[in-house]
N, C-alpha and C positions, 0 to 999 in steps of 0.2 A: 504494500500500500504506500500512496505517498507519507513521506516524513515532512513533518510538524516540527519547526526549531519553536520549544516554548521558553521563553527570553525568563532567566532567572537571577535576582540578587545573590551575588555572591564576595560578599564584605562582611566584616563583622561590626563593623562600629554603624556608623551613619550619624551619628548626635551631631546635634547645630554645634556650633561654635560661639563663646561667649564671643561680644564685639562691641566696642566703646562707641563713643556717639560721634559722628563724624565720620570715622573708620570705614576702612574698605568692608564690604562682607567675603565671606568666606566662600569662595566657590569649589563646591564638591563637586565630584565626576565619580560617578557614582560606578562600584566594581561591578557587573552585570557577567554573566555566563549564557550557555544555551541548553537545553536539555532536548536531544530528539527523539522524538515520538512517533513510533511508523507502526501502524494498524497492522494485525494479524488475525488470520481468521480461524474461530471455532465453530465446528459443525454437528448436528445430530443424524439421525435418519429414523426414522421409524416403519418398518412397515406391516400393514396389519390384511388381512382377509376382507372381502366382501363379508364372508358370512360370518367372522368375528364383528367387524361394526353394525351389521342388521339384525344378529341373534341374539347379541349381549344384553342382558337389559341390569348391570350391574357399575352405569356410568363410568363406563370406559375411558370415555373422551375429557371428563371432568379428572378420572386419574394420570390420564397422558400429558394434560396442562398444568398438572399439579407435580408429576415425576420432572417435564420439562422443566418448566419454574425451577426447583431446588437444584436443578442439574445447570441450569443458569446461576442461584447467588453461589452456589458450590465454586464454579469455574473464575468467577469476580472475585472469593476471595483469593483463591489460590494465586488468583494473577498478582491481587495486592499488595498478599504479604514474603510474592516471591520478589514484586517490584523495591520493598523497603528490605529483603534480608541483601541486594545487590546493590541499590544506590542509599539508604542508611546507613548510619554512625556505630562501630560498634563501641558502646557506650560500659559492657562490662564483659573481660572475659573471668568466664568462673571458674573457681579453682578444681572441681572436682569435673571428669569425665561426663558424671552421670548422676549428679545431685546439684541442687541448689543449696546453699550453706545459710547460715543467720547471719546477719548483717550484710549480705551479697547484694541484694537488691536496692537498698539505699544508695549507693552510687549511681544507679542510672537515673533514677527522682533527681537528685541532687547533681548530676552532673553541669559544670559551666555552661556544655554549648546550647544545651537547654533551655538556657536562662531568659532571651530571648523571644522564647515563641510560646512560653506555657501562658496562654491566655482563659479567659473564663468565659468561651464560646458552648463550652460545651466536647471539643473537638480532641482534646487531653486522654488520652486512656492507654491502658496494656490491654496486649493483645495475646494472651494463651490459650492454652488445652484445658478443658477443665477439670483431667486429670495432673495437669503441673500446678495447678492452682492449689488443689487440693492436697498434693505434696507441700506445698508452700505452707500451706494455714497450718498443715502438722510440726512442723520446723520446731515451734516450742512446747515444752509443758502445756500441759493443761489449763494451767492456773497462770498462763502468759498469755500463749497467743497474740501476739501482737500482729501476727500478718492476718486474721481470722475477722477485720472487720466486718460484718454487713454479710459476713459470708453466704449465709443462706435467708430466702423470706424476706430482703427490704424489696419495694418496691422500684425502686432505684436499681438495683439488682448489686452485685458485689463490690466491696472497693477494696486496694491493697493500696497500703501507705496514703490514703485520702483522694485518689485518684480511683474512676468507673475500671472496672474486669469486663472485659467482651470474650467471649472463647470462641475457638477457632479449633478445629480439627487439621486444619492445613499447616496450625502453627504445629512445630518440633518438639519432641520428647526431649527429657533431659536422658542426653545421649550423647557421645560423644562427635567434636565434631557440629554438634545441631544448633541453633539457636530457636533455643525454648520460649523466650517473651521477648514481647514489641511493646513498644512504648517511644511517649510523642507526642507529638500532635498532627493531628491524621489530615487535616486540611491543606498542609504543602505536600499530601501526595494527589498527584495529578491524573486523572481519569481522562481517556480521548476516546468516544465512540462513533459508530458511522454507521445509522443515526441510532438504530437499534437492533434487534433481533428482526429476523423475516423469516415467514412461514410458510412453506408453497404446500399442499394438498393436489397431490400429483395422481389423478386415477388414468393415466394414459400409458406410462413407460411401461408399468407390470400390467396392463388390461387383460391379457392373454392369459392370465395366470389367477386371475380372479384378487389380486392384490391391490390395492392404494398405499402411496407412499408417503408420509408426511417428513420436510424436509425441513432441520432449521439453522440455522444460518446466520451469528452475529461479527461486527468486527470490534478489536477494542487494544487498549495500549492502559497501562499505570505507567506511572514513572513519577519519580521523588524529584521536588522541586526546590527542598532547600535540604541538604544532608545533614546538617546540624538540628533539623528541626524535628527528626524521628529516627532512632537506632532500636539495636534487640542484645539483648544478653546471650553469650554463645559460649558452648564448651570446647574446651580442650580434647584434642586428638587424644588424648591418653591422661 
């Protein structure tokens, strides 16, 4: 597909400049990068019988929209959080192969490059397994728990170190090598689609065979627009 140059900031400062009265102002030239985006495409097929669609009467077609659908946000995350584990910061490597430790995770919250973009949009969050989560909240005693906020039941749904949990099966096991949690702010990663998903309902190719084919067909790109604005925790080969 054609590639998209999507024009990005890439400076760390930007602050005005004090300036006495009279004085020149300070003219900035502002550090700018490119980030390119070129569409790729992912496909389905389905295909089903004449006398599967005319004899079912167990709403076939409402489960076909509904397997599509999830088989879409499925594919959006995986592109997501493959797009932030290549152009994100890795913000903490962990000591152990195949465990997250106590105190490990405060460094990525509290990291400097951070600092910058953690706004109160909403847009802030970690992203894991809700099995690494649930390793996480075991980390202490009982009678500690400090990573165990809001675990389960808020309506809000979980938070670790005051920040939303969203889970992901696409995100990594703590494994070696993996990087197990995201974390950031998800609004400098950049989504490019064209325009959406298209559907064809093909009863002609298989006619002869008593088949209709139902075809789907979207194009799409992520890519991370400021590096410093979202990384993930990764383990160690060994």
């Amino acid at each position: 597909g054609t590639t998209v140059n999507v024009p990005i900031d890439d400076e760390d400062d930007g602050e005005f400049v004090s300036t006495a009265e009279s004085n020149a102002y300070d003219r900035d030239a502002p550090a700018t990068n490119q980030v390119a985006m070129t569409l790729a495409k992912y496909t389905k097929k389905v295909d089903l019988t004449v006398e599967l669609l005319e004899d079912e009467d167990s709403r076939l077609m409402e489960f076909l929209n509904d397997f599509v659908g999830r088989g879409l946000a499925k594919t959006h995350n995986s592109l997501l959080l493959t797009a932030v584990a290549s152009g994100g910061t890795a913000l903490k490597t962990f000591a152990s192969a195949t465990v997250i430790a106590v105190d490990e995770l405060e460094p990525i919250v509290y990291a400097d490059a951070l600092d910058p973009y953690l706004d109160d949009a909403g847009s802030v969050a970690w992203v894991m397994r809700r099995s690494v989560h649930g390793e996480i909240v075991l980390l202490d005693d009982a009678n500690t728990r400090r990573y165990a906020g809001n675990a389960m039941g808020n309506e809000a749904g979980p938070t670790l170190l005051g920040f939303p949990v969203k889970y992901s099966y696409k995100s990594g096991a703590t494994a070696a090598s993996t990087k197990s949690c995201y974390f950031g702010n998800w609004n400098f990663v950049g989504l490019r689609e064209s325009p959406g998903m298209s559907v064809i309902r093909d009863p002609y190719t298989r006619a002869s065979y008593g088949e209709i084919i139902f075809t789907y067909m979207f194009r799409a790109v992520y890519g991370v627009l400021q590096a410093e604005a979202i990384g993930y925790g990764v383990h160690p080969s060994a």
